[in-house]
C-alpha positions in Angstrom: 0.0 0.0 0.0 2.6 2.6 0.6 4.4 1.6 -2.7 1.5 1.7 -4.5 0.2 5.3 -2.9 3.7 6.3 -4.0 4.1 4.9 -7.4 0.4 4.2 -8.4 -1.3 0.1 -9.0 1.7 -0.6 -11.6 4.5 -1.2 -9.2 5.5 -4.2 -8.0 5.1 -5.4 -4.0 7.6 -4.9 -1.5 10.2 -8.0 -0.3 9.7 -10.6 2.4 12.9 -8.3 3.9 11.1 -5.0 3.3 9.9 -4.8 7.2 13.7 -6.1 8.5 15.3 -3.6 6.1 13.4 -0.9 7.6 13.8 -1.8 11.2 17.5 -1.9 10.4 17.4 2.3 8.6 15.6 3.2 11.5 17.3 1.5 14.1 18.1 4.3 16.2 13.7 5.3 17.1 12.2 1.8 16.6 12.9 -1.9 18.4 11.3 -4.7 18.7 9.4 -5.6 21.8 8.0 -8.4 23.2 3.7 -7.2 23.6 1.4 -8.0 27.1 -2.2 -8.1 27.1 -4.0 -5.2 29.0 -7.4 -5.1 29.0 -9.3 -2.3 27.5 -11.0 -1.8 30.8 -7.9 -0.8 32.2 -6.2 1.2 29.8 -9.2 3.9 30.0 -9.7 3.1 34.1 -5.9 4.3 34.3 -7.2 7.9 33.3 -5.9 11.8 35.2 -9.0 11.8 36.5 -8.3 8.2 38.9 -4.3 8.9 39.1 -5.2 12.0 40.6 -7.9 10.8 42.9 -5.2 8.3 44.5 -2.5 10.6 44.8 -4.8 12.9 46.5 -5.7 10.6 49.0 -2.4 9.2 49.4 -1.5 12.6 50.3 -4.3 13.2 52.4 -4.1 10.3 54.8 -0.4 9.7 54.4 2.0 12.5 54.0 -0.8 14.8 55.5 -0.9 12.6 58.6 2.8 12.0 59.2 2.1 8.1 59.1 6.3 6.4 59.5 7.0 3.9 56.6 6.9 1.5 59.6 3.4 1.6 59.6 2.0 1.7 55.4 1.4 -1.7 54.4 0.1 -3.0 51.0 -1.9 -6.3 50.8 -2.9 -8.5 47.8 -3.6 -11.5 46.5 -2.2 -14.1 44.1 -2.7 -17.6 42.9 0.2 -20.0 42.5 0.3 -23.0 40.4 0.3 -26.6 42.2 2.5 -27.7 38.9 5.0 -26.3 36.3 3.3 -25.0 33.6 6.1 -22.7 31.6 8.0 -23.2 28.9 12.4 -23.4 28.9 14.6 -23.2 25.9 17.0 -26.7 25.7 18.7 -28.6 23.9 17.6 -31.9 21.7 18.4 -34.0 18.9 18.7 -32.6 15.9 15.1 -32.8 13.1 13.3 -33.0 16.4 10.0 -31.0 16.8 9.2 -30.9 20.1 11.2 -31.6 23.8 8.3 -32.6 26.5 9.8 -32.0 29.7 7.8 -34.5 32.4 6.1 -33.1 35.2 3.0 -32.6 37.1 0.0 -31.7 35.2 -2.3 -30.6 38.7 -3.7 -27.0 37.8 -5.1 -26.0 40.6 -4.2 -23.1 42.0 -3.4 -22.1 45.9 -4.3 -18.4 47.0 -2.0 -16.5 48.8 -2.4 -13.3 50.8 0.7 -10.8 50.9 1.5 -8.5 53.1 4.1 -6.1 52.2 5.6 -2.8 54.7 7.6 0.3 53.3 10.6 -0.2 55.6 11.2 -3.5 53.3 9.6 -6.2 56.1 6.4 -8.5 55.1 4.1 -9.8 57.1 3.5 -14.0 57.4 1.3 -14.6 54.4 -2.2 -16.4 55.1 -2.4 -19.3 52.7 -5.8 -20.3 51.2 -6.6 -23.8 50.2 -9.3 -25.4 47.9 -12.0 -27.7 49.8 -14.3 -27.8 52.6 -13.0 -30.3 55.8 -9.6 -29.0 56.6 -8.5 -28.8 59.8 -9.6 -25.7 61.9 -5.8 -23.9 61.5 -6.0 -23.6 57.5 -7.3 -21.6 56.0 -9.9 -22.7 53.4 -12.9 -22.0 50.7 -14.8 -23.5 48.3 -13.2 -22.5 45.5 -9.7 -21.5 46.8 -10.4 -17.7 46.9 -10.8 -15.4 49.2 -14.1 -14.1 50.6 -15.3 -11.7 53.3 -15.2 -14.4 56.0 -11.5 -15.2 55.5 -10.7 -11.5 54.5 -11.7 -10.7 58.1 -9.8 -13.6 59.6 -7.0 -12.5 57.9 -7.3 -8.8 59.5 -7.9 -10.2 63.1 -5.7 -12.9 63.2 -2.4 -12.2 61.3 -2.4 -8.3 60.0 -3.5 -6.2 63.1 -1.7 -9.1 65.8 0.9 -8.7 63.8 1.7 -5.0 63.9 0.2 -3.7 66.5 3.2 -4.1 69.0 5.2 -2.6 66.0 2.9 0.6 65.6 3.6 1.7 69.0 0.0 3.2 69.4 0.9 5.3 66.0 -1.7 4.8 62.7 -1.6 2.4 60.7 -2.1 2.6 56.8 -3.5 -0.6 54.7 -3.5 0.1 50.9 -6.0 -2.6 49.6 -7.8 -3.1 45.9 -11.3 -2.8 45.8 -12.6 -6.7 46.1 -15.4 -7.0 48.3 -13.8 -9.0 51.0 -11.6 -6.0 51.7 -14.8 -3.4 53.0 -17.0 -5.6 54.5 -18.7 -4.1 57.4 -16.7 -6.1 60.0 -13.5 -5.3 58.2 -13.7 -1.8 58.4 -15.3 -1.7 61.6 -12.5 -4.2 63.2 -10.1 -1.5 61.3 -11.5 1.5 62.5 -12.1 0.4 66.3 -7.4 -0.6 66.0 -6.5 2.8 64.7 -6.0 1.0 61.2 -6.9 3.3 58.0 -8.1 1.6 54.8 -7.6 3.1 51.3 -8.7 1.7 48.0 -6.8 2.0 44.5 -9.2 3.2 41.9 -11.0 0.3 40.2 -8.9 -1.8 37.3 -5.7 0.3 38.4 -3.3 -1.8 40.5 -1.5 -2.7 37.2 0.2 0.6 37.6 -0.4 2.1 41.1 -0.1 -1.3 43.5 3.5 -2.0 44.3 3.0 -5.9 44.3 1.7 -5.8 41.3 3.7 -3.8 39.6 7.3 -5.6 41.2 6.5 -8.2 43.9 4.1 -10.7 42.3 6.3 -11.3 39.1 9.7 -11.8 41.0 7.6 -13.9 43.0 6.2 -16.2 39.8 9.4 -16.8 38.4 10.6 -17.8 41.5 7.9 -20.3 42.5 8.6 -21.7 38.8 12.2 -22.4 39.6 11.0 -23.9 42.8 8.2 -26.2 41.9 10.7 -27.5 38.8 13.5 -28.6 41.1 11.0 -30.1 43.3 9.1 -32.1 40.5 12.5 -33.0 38.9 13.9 -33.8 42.0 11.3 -35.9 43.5 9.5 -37.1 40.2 5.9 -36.2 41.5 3.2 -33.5 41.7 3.6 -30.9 44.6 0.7 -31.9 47.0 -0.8 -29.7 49.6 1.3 -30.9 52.0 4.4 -29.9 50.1 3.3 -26.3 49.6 3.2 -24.3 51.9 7.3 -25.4 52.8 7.9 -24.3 49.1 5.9 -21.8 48.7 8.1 -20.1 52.0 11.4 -21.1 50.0 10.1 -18.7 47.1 8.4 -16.2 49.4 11.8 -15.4 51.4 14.1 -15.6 47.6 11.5 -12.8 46.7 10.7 -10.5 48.8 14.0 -9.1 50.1 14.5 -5.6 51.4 15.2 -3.9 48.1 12.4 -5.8 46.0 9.8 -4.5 48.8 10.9 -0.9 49.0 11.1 -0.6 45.3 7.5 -1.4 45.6 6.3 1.5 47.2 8.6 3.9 45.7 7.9 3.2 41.9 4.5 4.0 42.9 5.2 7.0 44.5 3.3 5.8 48.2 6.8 6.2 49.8 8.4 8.3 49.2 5.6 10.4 48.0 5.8 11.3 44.2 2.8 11.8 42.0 5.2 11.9 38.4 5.5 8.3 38.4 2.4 7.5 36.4 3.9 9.0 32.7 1.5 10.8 30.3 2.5 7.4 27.7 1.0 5.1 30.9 -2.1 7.1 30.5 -2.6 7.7 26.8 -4.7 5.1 26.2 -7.5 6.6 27.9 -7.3 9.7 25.9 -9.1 11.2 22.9 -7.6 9.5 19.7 -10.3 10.2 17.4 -12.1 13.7 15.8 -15.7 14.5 15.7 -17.3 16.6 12.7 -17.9 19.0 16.1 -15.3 21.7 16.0 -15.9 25.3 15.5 -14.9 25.7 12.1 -15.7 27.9 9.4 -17.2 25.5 6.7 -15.5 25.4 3.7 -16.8 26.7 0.4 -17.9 22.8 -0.6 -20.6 23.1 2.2 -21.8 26.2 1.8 -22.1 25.9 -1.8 -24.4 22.9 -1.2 -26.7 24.3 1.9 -27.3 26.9 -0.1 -29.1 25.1 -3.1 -31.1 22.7 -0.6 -31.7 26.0 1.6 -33.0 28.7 -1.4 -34.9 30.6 1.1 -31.6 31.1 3.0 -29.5 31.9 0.3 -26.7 34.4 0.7 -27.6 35.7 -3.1 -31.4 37.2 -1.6 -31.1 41.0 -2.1 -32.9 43.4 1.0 -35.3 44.4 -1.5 -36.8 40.4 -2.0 -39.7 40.6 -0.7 -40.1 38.3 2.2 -42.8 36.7 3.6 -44.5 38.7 6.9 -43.5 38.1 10.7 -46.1 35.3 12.1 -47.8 36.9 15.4 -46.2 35.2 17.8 -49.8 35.1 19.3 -51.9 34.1 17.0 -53.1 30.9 18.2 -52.0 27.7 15.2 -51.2 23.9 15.5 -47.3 23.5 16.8 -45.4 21.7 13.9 -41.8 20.7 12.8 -42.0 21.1 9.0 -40.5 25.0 8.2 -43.3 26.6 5.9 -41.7 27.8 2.2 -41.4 31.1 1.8 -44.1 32.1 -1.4 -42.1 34.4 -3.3 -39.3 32.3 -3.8 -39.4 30.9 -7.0 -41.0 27.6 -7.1 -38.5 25.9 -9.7 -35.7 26.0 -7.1 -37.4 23.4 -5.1 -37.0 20.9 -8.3 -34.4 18.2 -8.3 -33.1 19.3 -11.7 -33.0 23.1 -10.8 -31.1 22.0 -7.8 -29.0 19.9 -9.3 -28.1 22.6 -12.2 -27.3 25.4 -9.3 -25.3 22.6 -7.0 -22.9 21.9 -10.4 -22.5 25.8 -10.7 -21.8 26.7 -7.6 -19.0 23.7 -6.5 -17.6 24.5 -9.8 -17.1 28.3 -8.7 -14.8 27.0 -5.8 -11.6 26.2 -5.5 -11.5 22.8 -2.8 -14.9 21.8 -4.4 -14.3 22.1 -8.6 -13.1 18.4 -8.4 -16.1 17.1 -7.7 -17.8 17.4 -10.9 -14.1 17.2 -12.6 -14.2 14.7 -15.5 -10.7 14.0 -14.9 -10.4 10.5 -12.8 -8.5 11.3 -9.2 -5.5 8.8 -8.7 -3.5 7.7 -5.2 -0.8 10.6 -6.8 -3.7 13.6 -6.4 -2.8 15.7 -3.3 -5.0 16.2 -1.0 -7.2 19.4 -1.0 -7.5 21.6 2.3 -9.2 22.0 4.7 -9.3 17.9 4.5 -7.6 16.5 7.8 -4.9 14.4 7.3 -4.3 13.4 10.9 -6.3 14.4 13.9 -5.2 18.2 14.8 -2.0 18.5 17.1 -4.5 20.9 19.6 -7.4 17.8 19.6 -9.2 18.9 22.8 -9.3 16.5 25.6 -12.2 16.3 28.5 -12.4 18.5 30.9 -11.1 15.9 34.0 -11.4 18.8 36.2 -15.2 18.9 35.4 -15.4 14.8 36.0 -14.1 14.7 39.7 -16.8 16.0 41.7 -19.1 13.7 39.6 -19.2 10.2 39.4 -18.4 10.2 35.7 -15.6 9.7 33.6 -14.5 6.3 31.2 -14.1 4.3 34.4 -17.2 5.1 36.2 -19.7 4.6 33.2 -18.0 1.3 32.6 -18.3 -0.4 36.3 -22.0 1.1 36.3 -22.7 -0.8 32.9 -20.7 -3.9 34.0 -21.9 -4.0 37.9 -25.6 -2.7 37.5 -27.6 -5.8 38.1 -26.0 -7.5 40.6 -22.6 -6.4 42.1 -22.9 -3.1 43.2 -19.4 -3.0 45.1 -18.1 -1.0 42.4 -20.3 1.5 42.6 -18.8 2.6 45.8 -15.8 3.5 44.3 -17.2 5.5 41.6 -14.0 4.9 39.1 -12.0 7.2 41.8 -10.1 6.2 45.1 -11.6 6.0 48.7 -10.5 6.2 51.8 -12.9 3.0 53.1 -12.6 4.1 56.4 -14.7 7.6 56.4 -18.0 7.3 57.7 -19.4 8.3 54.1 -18.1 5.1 53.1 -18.9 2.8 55.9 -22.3 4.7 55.3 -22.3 3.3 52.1 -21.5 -0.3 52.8 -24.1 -0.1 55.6 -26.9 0.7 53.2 -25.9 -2.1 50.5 -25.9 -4.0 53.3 -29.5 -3.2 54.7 -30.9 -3.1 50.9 -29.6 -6.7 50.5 -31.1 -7.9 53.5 -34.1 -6.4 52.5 -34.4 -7.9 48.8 -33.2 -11.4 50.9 -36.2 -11.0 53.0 -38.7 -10.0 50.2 -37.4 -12.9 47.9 -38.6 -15.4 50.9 -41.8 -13.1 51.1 -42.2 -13.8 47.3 -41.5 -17.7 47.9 -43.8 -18.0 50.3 -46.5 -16.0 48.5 -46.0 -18.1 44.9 -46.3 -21.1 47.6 -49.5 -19.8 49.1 -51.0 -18.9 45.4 -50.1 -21.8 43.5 -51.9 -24.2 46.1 -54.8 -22.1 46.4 -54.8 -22.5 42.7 -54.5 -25.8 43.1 -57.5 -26.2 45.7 -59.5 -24.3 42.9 -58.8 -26.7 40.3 -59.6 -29.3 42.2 -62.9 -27.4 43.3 -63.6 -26.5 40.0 -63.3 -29.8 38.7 -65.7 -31.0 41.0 -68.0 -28.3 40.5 -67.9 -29.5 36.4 -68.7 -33.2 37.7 -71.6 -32.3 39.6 -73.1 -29.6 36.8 -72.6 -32.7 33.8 -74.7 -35.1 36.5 -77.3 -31.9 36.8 -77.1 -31.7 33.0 -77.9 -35.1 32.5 -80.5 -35.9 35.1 -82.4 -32.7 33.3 -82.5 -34.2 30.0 -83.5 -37.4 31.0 -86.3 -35.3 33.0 -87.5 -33.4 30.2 -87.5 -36.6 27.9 -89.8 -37.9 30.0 -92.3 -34.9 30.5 -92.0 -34.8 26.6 -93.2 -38.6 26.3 -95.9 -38.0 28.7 -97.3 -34.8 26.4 -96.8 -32.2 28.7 -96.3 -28.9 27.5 -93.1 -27.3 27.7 -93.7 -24.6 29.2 -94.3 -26.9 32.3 -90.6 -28.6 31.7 -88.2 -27.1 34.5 -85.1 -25.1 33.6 -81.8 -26.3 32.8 -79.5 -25.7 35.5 -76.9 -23.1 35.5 -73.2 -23.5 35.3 -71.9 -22.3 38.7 -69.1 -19.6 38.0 -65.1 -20.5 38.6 -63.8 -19.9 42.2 -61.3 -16.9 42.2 -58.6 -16.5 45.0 -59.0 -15.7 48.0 -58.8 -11.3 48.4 -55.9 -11.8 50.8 -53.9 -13.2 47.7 -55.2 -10.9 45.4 -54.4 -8.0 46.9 -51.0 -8.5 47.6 -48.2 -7.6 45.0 -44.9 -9.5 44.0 -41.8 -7.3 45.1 -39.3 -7.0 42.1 -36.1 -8.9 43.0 -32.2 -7.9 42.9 -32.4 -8.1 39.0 -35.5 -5.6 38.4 -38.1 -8.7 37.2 -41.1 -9.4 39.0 -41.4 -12.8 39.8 -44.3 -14.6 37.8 -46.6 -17.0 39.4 -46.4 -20.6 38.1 
C-alpha cells in the first residue's frame, strides 16, 4: 500500500525483507518488543482523573498525617500454580520438533495473601486452600479464593496481631484493591475500632499504582517456577498440599528481600511520596484518539455551496429588496409543527431536483476545494489532498475537561463499572472509578446501606417464595374445586334431560318442563392473595406466578 500510494497500481510489492530492512534504517527510534495483554477496561480506568484521585488521597491520609513507613502496608492476593506450567529453551536431537519435559499436570491453584511494609519487612502470608473439611488452623474455601469471612480472619488474626506491638500506638495505613472482602462491614469496623486506616486503588488500576503488582508478584512467579521444577524434577511427583506451603516459603523469602519490597512502594510513588511516576505514555490510552465533525470551524466553500441550493430561502444571493414573507404573530393561536413553511415568493423551480441539481454543479464549480467534484478527470492515489481535509487528527485535539469529572461520578471508568456491575454487584459502585478512603463514615455509610438493601431484597425474595407457595396451592384447591363443581353440573345436566325426555313422552307442555341448570361460576382466590403484589427482586423482574 505505501508503494502503491507512492508509485500508483503498476508497481511491484515490496520483499519478504522489506519490514527487517526498515527496522535496520531506522534502528536508532524503533525496536522490537515483546507485547502484554492489558485489557481495555484498564487502559481507560488508568485515566488523570483516577491517578489523581489516589495521589490525593495518598497525600491526604499519608503525607498529610505524618504516618512512619513502619506503619504503610500494602496487601494483595495471588494464585500460585500446584504444577510447572512454563515453557524453557533446551537442547535436543537434531530434526526433532518438540522436547516434552515430564512433570506434574495438577492445575489448581493455591491463593495467597501478601503483606508487604515500606521499611522493606512482610508480614507472614495467610495461605488459602481449595475444599471444605480441613483442619480448623488452615485456611480454606470452596473454590480457593478469598471471601469476606477469610478477608476478616486475615485482619484479626495475622495483620492487626501482627503489627500492632510494631505501631507503637501510631496509625496504621493498609493500601487494599477494591474486592469486596476488603470493606465488609466487619472489616472496616474491626479497622476503624485498631486505629487502622483503609484506602482503595481506583478500580482496574493496580496494574500501575499497587506496588505488588507492579514488582513483587512477578519476582515472586518466576521464583515459585524455579522452585516447583526442582521439586518435581527432584522428586518425580506433583507438589501436594502438603508440600506447599514449605515451598511456597522457600520462594516467598528468595523474593521478597528488602530492596524488592521498598522498590515497591517507591515506583508507585506511596513512599516516598511522588505523583510523576504514572507517565503521560501510561495514561494515553485513555485519551481522545479520534475527531468528531464538532469543531468550531468555518465550513469550507464545498458546504456552503451545497446548503445553499437545498436552503434557497436562505441563500446568501437574496437582495434586502426580496420581498419576504410577513413576521407570524407570535400570538396568534396555530397547531405546533416541525415542518418550516416555504417562503411564497421564492421561486417555485428551485425546489426541483433538476434546478437543484443545475445550481449545486454551478456553484462547486465556482470553488476552489470543491471544482473536483464534478471534474471529469479521474483522481489517482498521486492527487494531493485538498484543504481543509484533515490528514491526521489536529496537534491541539481537545481532551475532556477531567477537572469537570471529579466531583461527579463520571468519567471512562465510572460509566464502565456502572454498565458492568448494574444488576447484581454493586461494590463497584462505591468506588465511583475514583479512590476512597474506606474508612470515612461516608463510606462505611455506604457499605451499611448495600448492606440493609440486601437484607431487604433477601427477605422480600422469601416473602415472594412464600407468597408463589401460598398462590399456587390455592390455585390448586380451585382446580380441584372446579373440577368438581364441572362433575356435579354434567350429573345436573344429565339428570335434566332425561327429566325433560320424560315430560315430553308423557305430552306435557313445555312450558311446564323445568329449567336447565346453571353452570356455577369459577372460584377466584381468596382477596388476601389478590391483593398482595410480588416485590421486584435484585435483577428488576417481577417474579411470575407458576
Amino acid at each position: 500500500m505505501v508503494v502503491q500510494s507512492k508509485n500508483g497500481t503498476g508497481c511491484s510489492k515490496v520483499g519478504k525483507q522489506w519490514v527487517f530492512n526498515f527496522l535496520a534504517r531506522h534502528h536508532e527510534k524503533l525496536q522490537t518488543h515483546w507485547s502484554k495483554p492489558l485489557d481495555t477496561q484498564r487502559a481507560r480506568s488508568l485515566n488523570p482523573t483516577a491517578v489523581k484521585s489516589w495521589f490525593d488521597i495518598v497525600e491526604k491520609y499519608v503525607v498529610n498525617m505524618g504516618i512512619r513507613k513502619e506503619d504503610i502496608y500494602g496487601m494483595d492476593k495471588s494464585g500460585f500454580p500446584t504444577a510447572y506450567s512454563g515453557k524453557e529453551q533446551v537442547v535436543g536431537a537434531h530434526g526433532t520438533k518438540t522436547q516434552h519435559k515430564q512433570g506434574g499436570a495438577n492445575r489448581e491453584n493455591v491463593t495467597a495473601i501478601i503483606t508487604i511494609c515500606a521499611d522493606g519487612t512482610t508480614v507472614k502470608p495467610m495461605i488459602i486452600y481449595k475444599g471444605k473439611n480441613m483442619m480448623q488452623n488452615i485456611a480454606h474455601s470452596d473454590n480457593g479464593w478469598t471471601d469476606g469471612h477469610l478477608g476478616y480472619l486475615w485482619l484479626t488474626t495475622l495483620f492487626d496481631p501482627e503489627t500492632k506491638e510494631k505501631a507503637e500506638g501510631h496509625i496504621r495505613v493498609l493500601i487494599v484493591d477494591g474486592h469486596s472482602s476488603h470493606y465488609t462491614a466487619e472489616f472496616l469496623k474491626h479497622a476503624w475500632e485498631n486505629n487502622i486506616i483503609v484506602l482503595g486503588y481506583p478500580p482496574h488500576c493496580t496494574h500501575a499504582l499497587q506496588g505488588l503488582d507492579v514488582v513483587c508478584f512477578g519476582k515472586m512467579k518466576e521464583t515459585w517456577k524455579k522452585v516447583i521444577s526442582a521439586f518435581e524434577e527432584e522428586n518425580q511427583r506433583d507438589v501436594s498440599k502438603g508440600d506447599f506451603t514449605g515451598l511456597f516459603g522457600t520462594a516467598f523469602n528468595q523474593a521478597f528481600d528488602e530492596d524488592t519490597i521498598k522498590s515497591a512502594f517507591r515506583v508507585t510513588g506511596v513512599h516516598p511520596f511522588d505523583r510523576t511516576v504514572i507517565s503521560a505514555a501510561q495514561m494515553k490510552p485513555s485519551l481522545v484518539s479520534s475527531t468528531k465533525g464538532e469543531f468550531p470551524l468555518a465550513q469550507p466553500s464545498p458546504i456552503r455551496a451545497i446548503i445553499a441550493v437545498f436552503n434557497p430561502n436562505d441563500s446568501a444571493e437574496s437582495s434586502p429588496s426580496t420581498p419576504r414573507r410577513e413576521q407570524r404573530d407570535v400570538n396568534s393561536p396555530s397547531a405546533p409543527t416541525r415542518k418550516r413553511a416555504r417562503d411564497e415568493n421564492i421561486d417555485p423551480s428551485l425546489y426541483t431536483p433538476s434546478k437543484r441539481m443545475r445550481s449545486l454543479y454551478s456553484a462547486l464549480g465556482a470553488t476552489s476545494s470543491g471544482s473536483f467534484l464534478i471534474s471529469k478527470d479521474p483522481m489517482t492515489s498521486s492527487t494531493s489532498i485538498i484543504p481543509p481535509i484533515l490528514e491526521l487528527p489536529p496537534s491541539s485535539l481537545p481532551q475532556p475537561n477531567w477537572s469537570l469529572m471529579a466531583p461527579e461520578p463520571a468519567g471512562y471508568m465510572s460509566q464502565e463499572a456502572l454498565q458492568e456491575n448494574r444488576k447484581k454487584n454493586d461494590h463497584a459502585l462505591l468506588f465511583d472509578g475514583q479512590a476512597q478512603s474506606l474508612s470515612s463514615d461516608e463510606f462505611y455509610a455506604k457499605v451499611m446501606a448495600q448492606n440493609t438493601a440486601r437484607e431487604q431484597a433477601a427477605a422480600a425474595r422469601v416473602r415472594n417464595g412464600e407468597i408463589r407457595t401460598a398462590r399456587r396451592d390455592a390455585l390448586a384447591a380451585i382446580e380441584e374445586e372446579w373440577t368438581q363443581i364441572r362433575i356435579n353440573h354434567e350429573k345436573k345436566v344429565q339428570e335434566w334431560e332425561a327429566e325433560c325426555q320424560r315430560l315430553a313422552s308423557e305430552g306435557i307442555p313445555k312450558r311446564q318442563w323445568p329449567k336447565k341448570p346453571i353452570r356455577p361460576l369459577k372460584p377466584k382466590l381468596t382477596p388476601t392473595l389478590e391483593s398482595v403484589d410480588v416485590v421486584e427482586d435484585e435483577d428488576g423482574d417481577e417474579d411470575d406466578e407458576t
